[in-house]
C-alpha positions as CSV (number, residue, x, y, z in Angstrom):
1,X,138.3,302.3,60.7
2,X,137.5,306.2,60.4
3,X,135.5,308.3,57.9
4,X,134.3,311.9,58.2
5,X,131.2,311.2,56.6
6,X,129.3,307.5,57.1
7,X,126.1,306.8,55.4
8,X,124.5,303.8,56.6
9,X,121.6,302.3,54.1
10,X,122.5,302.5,50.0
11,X,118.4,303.2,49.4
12,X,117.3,306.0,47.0
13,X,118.5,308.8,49.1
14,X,121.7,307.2,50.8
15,X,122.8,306.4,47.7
16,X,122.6,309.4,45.8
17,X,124.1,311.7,49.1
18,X,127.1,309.3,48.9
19,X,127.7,309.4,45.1
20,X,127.5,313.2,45.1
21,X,129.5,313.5,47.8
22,X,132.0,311.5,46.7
23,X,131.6,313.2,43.4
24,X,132.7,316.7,45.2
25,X,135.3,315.6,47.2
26,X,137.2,314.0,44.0
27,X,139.4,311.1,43.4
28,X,141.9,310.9,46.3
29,X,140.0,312.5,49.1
30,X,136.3,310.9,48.9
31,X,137.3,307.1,49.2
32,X,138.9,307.9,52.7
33,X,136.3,310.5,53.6
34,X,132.9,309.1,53.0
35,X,132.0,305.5,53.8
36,X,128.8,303.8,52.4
37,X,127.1,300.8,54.2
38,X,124.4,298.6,53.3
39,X,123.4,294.8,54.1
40,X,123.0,294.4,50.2
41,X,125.8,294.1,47.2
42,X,123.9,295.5,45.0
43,X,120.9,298.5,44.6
44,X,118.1,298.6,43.0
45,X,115.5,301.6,43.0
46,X,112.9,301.0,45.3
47,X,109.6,301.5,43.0
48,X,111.0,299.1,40.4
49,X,110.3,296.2,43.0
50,X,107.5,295.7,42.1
51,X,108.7,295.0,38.1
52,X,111.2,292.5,39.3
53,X,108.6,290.8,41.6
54,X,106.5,290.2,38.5
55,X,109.5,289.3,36.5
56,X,108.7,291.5,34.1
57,X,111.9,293.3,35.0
58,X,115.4,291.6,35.2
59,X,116.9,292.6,38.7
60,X,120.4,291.3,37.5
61,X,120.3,293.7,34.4
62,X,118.8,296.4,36.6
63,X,121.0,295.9,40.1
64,X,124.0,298.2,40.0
65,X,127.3,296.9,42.1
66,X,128.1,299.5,45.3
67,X,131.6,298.6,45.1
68,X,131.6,299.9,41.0
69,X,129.1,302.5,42.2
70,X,131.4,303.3,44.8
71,X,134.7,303.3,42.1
72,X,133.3,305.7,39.7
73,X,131.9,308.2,42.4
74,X,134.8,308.1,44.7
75,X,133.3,307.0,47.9
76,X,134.1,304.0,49.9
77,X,131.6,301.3,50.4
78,X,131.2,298.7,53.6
79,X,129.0,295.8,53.4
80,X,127.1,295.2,56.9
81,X,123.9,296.0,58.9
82,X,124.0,298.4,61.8
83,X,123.8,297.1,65.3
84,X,124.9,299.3,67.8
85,X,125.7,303.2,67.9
86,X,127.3,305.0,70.7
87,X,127.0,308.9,70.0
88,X,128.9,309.7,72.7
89,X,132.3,308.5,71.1
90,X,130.7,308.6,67.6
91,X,131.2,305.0,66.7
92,X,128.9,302.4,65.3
93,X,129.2,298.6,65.5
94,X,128.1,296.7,61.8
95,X,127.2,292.9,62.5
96,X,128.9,290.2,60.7
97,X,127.4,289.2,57.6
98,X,127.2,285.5,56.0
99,X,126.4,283.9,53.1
100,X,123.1,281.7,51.8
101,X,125.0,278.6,52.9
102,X,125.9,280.7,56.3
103,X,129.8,280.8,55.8
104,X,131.0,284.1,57.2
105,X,131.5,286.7,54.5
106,X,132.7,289.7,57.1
107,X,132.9,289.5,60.8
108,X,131.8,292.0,63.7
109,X,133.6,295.6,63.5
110,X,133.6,298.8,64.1
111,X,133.4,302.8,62.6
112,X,134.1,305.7,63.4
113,X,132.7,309.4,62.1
114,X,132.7,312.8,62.4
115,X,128.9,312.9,60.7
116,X,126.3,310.2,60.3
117,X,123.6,309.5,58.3
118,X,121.1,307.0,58.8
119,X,118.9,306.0,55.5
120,X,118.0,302.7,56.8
121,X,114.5,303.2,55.3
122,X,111.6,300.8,56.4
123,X,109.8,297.9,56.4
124,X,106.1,296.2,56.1
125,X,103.9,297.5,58.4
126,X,101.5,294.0,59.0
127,X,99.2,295.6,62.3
128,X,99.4,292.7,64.3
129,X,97.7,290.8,61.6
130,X,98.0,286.7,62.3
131,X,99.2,284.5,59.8
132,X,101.3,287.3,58.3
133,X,104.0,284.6,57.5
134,X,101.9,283.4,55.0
135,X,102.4,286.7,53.1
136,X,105.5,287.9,50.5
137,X,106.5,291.5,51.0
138,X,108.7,294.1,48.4
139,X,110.3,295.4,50.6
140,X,114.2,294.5,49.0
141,X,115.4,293.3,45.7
142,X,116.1,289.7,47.3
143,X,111.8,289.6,48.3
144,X,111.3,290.6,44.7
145,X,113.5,287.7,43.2
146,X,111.4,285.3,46.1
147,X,107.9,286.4,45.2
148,X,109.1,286.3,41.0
149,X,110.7,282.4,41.5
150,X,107.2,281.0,43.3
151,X,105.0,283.3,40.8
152,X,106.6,281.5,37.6
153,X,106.1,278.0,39.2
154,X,102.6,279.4,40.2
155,X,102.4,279.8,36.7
156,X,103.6,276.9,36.0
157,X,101.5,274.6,38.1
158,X,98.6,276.8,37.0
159,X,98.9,275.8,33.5
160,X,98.5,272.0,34.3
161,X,96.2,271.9,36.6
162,X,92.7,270.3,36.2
163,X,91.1,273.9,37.5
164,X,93.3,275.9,35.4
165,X,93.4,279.3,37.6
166,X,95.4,280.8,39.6
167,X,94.2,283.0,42.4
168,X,96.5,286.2,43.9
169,X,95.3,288.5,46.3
170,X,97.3,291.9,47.3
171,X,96.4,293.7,50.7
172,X,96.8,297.0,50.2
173,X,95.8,299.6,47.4
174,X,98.5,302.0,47.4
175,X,101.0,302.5,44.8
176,X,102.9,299.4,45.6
177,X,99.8,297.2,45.2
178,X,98.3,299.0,42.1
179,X,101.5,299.1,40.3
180,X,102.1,295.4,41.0
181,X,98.6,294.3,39.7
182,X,98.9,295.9,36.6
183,X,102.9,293.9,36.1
184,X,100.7,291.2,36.9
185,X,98.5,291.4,34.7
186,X,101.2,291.7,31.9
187,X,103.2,288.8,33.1
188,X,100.3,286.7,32.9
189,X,99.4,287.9,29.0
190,X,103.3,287.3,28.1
191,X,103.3,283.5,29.7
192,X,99.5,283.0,27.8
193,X,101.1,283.9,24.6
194,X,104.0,281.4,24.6
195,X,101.2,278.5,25.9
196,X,99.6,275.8,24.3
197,X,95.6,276.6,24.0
198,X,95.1,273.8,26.2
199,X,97.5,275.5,29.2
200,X,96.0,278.6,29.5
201,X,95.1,279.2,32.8
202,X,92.7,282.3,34.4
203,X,94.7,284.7,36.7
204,X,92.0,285.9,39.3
205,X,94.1,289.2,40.8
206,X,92.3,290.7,43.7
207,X,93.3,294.3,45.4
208,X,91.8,294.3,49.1
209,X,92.2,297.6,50.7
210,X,91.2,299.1,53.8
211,X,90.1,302.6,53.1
212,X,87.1,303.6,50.9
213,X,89.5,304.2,47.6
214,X,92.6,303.0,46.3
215,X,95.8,305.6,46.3
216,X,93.9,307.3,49.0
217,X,96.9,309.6,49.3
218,X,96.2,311.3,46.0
219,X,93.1,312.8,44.4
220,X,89.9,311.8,44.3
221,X,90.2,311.8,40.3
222,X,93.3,309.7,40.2
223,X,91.9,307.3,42.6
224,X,88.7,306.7,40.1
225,X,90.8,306.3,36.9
226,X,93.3,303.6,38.5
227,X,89.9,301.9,39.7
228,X,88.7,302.0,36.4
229,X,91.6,300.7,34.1
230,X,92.1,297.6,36.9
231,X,88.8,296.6,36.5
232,X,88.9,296.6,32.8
233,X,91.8,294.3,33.4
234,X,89.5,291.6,35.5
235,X,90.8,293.0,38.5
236,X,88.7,292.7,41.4
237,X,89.2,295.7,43.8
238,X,87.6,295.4,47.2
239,X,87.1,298.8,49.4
240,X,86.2,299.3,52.5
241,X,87.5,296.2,53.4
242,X,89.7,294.8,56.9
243,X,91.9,292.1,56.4
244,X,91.3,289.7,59.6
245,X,93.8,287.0,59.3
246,X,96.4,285.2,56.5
247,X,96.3,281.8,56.0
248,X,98.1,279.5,53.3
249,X,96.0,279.2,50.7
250,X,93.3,282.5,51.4
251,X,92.7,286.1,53.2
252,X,90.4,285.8,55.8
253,X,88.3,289.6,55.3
254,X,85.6,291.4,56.8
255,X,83.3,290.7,54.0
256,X,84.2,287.1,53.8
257,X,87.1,284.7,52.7
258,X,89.0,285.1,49.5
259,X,91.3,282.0,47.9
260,X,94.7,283.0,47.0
261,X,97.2,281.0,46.2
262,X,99.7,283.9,46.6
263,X,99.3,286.6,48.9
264,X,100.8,290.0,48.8
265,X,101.2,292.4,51.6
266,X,101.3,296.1,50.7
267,X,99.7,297.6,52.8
268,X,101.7,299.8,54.9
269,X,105.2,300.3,56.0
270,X,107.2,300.8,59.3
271,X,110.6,301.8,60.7
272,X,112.6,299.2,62.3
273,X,112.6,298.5,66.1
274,X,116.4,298.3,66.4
275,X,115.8,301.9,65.5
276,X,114.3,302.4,69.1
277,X,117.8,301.1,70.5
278,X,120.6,303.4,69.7
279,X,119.8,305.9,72.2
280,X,118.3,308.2,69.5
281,X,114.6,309.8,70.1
282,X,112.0,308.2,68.0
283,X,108.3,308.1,66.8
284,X,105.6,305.8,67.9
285,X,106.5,304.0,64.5
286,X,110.2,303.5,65.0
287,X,111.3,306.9,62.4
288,X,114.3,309.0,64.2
289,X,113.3,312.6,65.2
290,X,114.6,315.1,63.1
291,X,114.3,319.0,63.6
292,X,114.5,321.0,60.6
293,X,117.8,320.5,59.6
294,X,117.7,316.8,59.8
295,X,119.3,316.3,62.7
296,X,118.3,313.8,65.3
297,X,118.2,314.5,68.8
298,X,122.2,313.7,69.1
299,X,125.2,315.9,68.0
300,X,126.7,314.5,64.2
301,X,123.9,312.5,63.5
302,X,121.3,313.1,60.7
303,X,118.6,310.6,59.3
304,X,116.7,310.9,55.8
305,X,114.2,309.2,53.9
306,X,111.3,306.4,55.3
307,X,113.3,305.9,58.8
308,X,113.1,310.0,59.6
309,X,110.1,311.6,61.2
310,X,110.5,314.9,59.5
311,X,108.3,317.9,60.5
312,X,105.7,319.3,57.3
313,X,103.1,321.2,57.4
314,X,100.3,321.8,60.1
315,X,101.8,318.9,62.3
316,X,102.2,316.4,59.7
317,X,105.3,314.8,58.9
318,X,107.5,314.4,55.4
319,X,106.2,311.8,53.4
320,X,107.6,308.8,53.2
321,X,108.5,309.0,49.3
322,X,110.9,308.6,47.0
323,X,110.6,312.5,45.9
324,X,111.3,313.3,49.4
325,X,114.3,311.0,50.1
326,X,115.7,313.1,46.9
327,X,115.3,316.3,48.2
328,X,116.6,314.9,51.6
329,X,120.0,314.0,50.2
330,X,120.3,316.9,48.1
331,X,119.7,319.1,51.7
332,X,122.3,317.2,53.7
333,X,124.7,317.1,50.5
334,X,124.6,321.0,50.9
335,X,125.6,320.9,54.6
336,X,128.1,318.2,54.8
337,X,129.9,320.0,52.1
338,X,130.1,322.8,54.5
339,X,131.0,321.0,57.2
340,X,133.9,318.9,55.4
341,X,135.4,322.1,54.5
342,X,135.5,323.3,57.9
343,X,132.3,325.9,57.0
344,X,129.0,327.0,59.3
345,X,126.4,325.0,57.2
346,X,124.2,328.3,57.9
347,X,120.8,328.7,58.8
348,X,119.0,327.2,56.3
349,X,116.1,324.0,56.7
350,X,115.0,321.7,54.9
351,X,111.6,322.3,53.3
352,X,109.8,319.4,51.8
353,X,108.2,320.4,48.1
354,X,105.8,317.8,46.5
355,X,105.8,317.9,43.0
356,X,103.0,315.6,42.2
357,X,102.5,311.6,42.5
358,X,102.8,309.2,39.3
359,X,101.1,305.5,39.1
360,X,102.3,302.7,36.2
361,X,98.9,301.2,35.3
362,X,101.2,298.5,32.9
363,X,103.6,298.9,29.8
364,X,102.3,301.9,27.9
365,X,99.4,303.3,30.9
366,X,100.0,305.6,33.8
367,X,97.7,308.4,36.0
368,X,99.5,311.0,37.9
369,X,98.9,314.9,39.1
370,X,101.7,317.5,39.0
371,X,101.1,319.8,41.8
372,X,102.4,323.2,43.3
373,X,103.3,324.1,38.9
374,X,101.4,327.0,37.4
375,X,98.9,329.3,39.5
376,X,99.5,326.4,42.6
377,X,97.1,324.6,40.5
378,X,97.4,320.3,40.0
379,X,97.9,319.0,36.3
380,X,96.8,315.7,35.9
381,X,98.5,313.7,33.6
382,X,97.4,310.2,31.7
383,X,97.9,307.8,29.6
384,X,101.5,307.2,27.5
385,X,102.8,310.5,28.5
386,X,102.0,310.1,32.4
387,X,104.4,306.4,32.0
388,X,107.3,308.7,30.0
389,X,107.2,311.2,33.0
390,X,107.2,307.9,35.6
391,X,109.9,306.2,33.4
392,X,111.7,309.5,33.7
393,X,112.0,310.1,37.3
394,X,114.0,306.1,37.0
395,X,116.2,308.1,34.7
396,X,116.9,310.4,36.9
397,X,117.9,308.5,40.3
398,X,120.5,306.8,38.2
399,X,121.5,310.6,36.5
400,X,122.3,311.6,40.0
401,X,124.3,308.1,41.0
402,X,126.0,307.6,36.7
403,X,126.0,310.9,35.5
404,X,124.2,311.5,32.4
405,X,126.6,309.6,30.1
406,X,126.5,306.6,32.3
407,X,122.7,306.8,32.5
408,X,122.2,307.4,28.6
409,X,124.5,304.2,27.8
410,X,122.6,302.5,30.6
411,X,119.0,303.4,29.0
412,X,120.2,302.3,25.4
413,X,121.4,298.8,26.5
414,X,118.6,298.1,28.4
415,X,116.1,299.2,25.3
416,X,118.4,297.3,22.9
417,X,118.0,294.2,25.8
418,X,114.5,294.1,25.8
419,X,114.5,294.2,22.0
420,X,116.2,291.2,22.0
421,X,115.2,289.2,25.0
422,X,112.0,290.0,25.1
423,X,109.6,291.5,28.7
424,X,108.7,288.4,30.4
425,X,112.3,287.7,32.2
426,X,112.3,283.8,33.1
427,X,115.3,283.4,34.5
């Protein structure tokens, strides 16, 4: 099976390069030009994990179908997981792929390309950690569904029980952990409110994180406020703080042991090792090198988003951000254009711009900074208006993959949903 143009992960940025792609090329040239493939039927933006995990998000309303994805856009989509590349003949081998019950869904094959595009992404970094078993990760839609599941029997158990608590604990205080916290937190207040007085239980949320601050990748200032409206929500942040080992029912910390009865890991993320074997040069961390253009070190083959080790600014690389995966795919969508219609792409690179950073602190809360805006000053935002301008960037990750008209109609029936159904999601 041939395609000019194969895309291998359906993530933020795979996704959207495809769709637009597709979009260009039109109805009866994209399907046998561009080839999608990911391990997953369905795609689900990548920060909303964290909503699904705590269930206060409904990943069957939210999950949007690659093969009707690929239908309205006018690409072709392949369900499998890379396993083998040879550059040389630009071909890729996709493993078979089977079902929960393990009855083969599609076997072992084989595709060939004039241009690649890995967007494989990443996953959990754990540091050699023991006892990371013991841990749930976010790091796909089907993680979210697990963690949501045992969290509602959690609840569940919690509401019975002769203690009447239940004890979480999430390693890691970036965005990932914060944002889940504050769902938590929500979740918890939504299942209180349909209990008996006599079931309500105590949810004792714990953030554990390494560094001296939480979100230490933004400002001092934003840091401080997230801090603040955790802990008026009875969550205990711990700084400064190593996590020695995981076991089943507690972390095991520098500054002593913590129960948990559910334990989080967020508090890193790496490339795949497979990434290391298909001949490609990569990091220390498993990303491919990329030069400028996004190109990795072989002829035809470009990566984007967490799985790409893409030069900065004063030796630091790209990070690994939904922002960035955007401006990734609209780069490559620029040049593969070119190249599709037999054009010199020209000399132009790809320049990472960061506009800012946003953080959900629960339904109606959010802290963020706008950066590199007026005067190259930051604007931090707060409060209702900083969750519009998070809600917005959802909005427009599905703009770019439904058009506007798709994702207004989308929007409406989700708000119309929620009316009716309610935020918890229990099923």
């Amino acid at each position: 099976m041939h395609h000019d143009v194969v895309v291998v992960g359906g993530g933020a940025g795979g996704l959207e390069l495809a769709s637009r792609l597709g979009r260009a090329l039109g109805r009866r040239s994209g399907p046998r030009r561009v080839m999608l493939v990911d391990r997953s039927v369905f795609h689900i933006w990548k920060p909303t994990l964290h909503e699904v995990a705590a269930g206060t998000l409904d990943s069957h309303q939210e999950g949007l179908s690659y093969t009707v994805l690929a239908r309205r856009n006018h690409f072709s989509f392949s369900l499998g997981e890379l396993r083998g590349l040879d550059t040389a003949a630009r071909t890729l081998k996709l493993g078979a792929m089977h079902d929960e019950e393990g009855k083969l869904l599609v076997p072992e094959r084989q595709l060939s390309y004039r241009w690649l595009v890995l967007a494989v992404g990443s996953g959990s970094n754990f540091f050699g950690t023991p006892g990371a078993e013991h841990a749930y990760v976010l790091e796909q839609a089907a993680d979210a569904e697990r963690f949501r599941r045992h969290l509602q029997a959690a609840f569940t158990r919690s509401a019975f029980a002769a203690d009447k608590r239940l004890g979480i604990a999430i390693v890691g205080g970036g965005a990932t952990g914060v944002e889940l916290s504050a769902e938590l937190i929500e979740a918890h207040q939504e299942t209180l409110a349909s209990l008996d007085a006599e079931q309500a239980f105590r949810l004792d949320l714990t953030i554990v994180e390494a560094a001296p601050r939480i979100l230490a990748g933004l400002p001092d200032r934003i840091s401080a406020q997230a801090k603040t409206a955790l802990e008026r929500k009875q969550v205990r942040v711990m700084t400064n703080t190593k996590v020695q080992a995981l076991q089943p029912d507690r972390l095991v910390t520098d500054q002593g042991e913590i129960p948990a009865d559910l334990i989080v890991w967020a508090a890193g993320i790496k490339a795949a090792e497979a990434n290391a074997g298909f001949g490609l040069a990569t990091t220390r961390s498993n990303q491919f090198v990329v030069n400028e253009k996004l190109e990795t070190s072989a002829a035809g083959v470009y990566a984007l988003g967490d799985c790409a080790a893409c030069p900065w600014v004063e030796g630091k690389l790209v990070p690994a951000r939904a922002q960035a995966a955007h401006q990734q795919a609209s780069f490559l969508l620029g040049v593969l254009k070119c190249l599709l219609h037999e054009r010199e792409p020209g000399n132009g690179r790809y320049v990472y711009r960061d506009f800012g950073s946003l953080v959900s602190l629960g339904e109606n809360k959010g802290v963020g900074n706008l950066m590199g805006g007026l005067a190259g000053r930051n604007f931090f935002v707060e409060g209702l208006i900083a969750k519009w301008m998070y809600m917005s960037l959802h909005l427009m990750h599905h703009r770019a993959i439904l058009g506007a008209g798709g994702t207004f109609v989308l929007a409406l029936a989700r708000l119309l949903q929620r009316r009716v159904s309610g935020r918890l999601k229990l099923h």
